[in-house]
N, C-alpha and C positions, 0 to 999 in steps of 0.2 A: 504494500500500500504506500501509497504517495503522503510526506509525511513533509509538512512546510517547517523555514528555516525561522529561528527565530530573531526577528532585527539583530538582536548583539551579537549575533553570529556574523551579519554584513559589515558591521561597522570594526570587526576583525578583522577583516580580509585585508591582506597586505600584499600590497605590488599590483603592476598590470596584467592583462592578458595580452598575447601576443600581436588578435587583432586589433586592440588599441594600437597598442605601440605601430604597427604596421600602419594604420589609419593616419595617425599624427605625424609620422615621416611623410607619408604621401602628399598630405597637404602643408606641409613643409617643403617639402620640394616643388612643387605646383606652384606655389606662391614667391617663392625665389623665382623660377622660370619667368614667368610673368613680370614679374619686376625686372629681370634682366634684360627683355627683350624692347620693356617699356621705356626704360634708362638709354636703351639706344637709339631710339625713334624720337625721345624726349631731346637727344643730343642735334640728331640731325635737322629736327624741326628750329630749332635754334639756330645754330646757323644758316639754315635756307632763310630765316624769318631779320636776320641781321643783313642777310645779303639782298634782299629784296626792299627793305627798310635805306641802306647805303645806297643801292640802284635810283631809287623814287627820287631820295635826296638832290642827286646827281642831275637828274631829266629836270627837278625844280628849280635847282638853280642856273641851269643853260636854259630852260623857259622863261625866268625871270629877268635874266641878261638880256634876252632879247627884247622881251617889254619894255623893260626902263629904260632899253639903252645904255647900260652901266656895268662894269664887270662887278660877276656875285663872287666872293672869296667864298672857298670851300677848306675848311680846316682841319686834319686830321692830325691827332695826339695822341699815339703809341702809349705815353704814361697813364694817361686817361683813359683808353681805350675809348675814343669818342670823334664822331665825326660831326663837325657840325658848319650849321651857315647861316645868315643871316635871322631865317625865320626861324630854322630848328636844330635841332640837337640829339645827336641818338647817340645812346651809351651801347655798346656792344653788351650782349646777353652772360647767361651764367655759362664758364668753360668755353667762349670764344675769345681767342688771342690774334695779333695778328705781330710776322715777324716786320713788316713794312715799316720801316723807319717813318716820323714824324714829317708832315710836311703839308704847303699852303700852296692851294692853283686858284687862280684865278679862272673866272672862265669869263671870257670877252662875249658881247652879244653879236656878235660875226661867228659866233661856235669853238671861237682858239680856244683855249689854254694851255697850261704847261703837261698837261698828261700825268695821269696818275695808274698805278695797277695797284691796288691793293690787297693784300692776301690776305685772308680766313682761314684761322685753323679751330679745328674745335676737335681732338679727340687723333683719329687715324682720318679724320674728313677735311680737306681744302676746297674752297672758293676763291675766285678769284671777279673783282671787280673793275674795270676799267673804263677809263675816260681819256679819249683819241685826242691826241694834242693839236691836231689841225681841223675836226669838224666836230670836238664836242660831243662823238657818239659815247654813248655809255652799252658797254657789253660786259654780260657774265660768261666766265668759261670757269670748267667744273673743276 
């Protein structure tokens, strides 16, 4: 006959059983995975998002040159990690570096300026940003 346990008999039981413990690795590792794969997707969104951010900047102020008639300075500061012009200012993201020495172009509203390529590193990922010294085209290459 089936004969039931009595509580202080459960509140004795000591240790796991094996399908626990199997359970709680499983979703231990499930959850790492996931985080790992998010971390790298979280990296690359970042820098595409910094590089597309520097892009706009660039097309704005060769637009703006041409409006006013006036050359726009365009500022970039390695120490700061920061690009910035007249109207705005972008801080580079978290874990984006760039090895591109500091440096200021002007861009004429004829399209000149002095040319810049500036490089994005975030991880094992490079970008690369540029602004054409004779027509002011702004290109990314990967």
């Amino acid at each position: 006959m089936w004969k039931a346990r009595r509580p202080t008999q459960w509140r004795n039981a000591q240790g796991f059983a094996a399908v626990e413990m199997l359970v709680t690795v499983a979703i231990v590792v499930l959850i790492g995975t996931i985080s790992i794969f998010a971390l790298g997707r979280t990296e690359k969104a970042q820098l595409e998002n910094d590089v597309a951010s520097i892009a706009l900047m660039f097309q704005q102020a060769r637009l703006q040159a041409a409006e006013t008639g006036r050359p726009v300075e365009v500022i970039y500061s390695q120490p700061d990690m920061r690009v910035s012009t007249p109207i705005e200012t972008h801080v580079f993201g978290r874990g984006v570096t760039s090895p591109t020495e500091s440096a200021t172009i002007a861009i004429r509203p004829s399209g000149e300026s002095e040319g810049l390529e500036l490089v994005l590193v975030s991880g094992d990922l490079t970008r690369t940003v540029g602004v054409d010294w004779l027509t002011g085209q702004v290109r990314l290459s990967p």
